[in-house]
PLY file of the C-alpha trace (Angstrom):
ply
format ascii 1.0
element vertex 79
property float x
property float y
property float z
element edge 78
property int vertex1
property int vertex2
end_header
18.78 0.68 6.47
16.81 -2.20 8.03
13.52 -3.12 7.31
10.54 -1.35 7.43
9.15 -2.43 10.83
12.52 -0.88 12.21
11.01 2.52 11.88
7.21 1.67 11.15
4.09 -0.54 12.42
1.68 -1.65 9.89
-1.52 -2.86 10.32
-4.25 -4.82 8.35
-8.11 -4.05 8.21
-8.34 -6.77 11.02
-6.00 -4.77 13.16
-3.10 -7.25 13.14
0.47 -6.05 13.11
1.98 -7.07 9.98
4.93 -5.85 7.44
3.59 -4.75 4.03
4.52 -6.27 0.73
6.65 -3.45 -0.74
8.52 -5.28 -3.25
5.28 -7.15 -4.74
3.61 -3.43 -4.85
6.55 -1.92 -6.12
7.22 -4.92 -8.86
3.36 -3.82 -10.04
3.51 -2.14 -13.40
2.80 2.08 -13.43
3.41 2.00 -9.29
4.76 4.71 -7.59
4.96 4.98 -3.70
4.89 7.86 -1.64
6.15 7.35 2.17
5.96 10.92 4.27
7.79 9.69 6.84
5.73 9.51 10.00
6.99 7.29 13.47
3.94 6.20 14.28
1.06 4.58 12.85
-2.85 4.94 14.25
-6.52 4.53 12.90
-7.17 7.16 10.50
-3.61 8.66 10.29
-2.55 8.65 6.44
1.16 7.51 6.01
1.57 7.82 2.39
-0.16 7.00 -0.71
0.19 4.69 -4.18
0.23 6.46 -7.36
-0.52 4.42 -10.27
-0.13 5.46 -13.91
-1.10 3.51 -17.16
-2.39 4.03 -20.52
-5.75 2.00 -20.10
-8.03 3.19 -16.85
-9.02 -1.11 -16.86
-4.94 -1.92 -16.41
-4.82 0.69 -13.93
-7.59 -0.34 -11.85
-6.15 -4.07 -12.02
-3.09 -3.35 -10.67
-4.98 -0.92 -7.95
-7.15 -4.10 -7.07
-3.84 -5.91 -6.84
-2.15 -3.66 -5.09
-4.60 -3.36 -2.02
-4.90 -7.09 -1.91
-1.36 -6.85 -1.63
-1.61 -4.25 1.43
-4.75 -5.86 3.15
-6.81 -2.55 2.38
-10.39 -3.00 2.46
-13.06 -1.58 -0.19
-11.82 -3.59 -2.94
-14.86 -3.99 -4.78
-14.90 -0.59 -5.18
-12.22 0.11 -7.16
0 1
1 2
2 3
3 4
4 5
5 6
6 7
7 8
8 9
9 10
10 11
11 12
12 13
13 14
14 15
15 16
16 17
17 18
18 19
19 20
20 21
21 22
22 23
23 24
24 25
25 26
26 27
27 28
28 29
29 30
30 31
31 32
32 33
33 34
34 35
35 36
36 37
37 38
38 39
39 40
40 41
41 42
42 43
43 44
44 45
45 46
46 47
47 48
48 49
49 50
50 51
51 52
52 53
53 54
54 55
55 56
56 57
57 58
58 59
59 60
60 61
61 62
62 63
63 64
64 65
65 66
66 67
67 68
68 69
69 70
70 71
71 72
72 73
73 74
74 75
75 76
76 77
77 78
């Protein structure tokens, strides 16, 4: 399989195309992705989702802060 942006566009908050850090999400302690699959990407259209699991709800919401710096998400303050 080739990479991602064979068979998916990503793009940030800005709206610039851009290939995700997967393996620096992935490397994140308690992370668990969840892909469904879709061809196509557009505003609004939920692609997957990031579980993450951990003992502490502090860890957990560092390595969610981490994780959508990682992915360019916005609304990190309010995690």
């Amino acid at each position: 399989m080739g990479s991602s942006s064979d068979w998916d566009t990503w793009f940030d908050a800005d709206g610039q195309q851009r290939e995700p850090d997967w393996l620096g999400v992935l490397i994140l302690p308690g992370t668990h992705l969840h892909l469904y699959g879709k061809l196509g990407a557009r505003a609004g259209r939920k692609v997957g989702h990031l579980i993450i699991t951990g003992s502490e709800v502090a860890g957990v919401k560092t390595v969610a802060r981490r994780a959508a710096e990682l992915l360019g998400l916005p609304g990190l303050h309010t995690v």
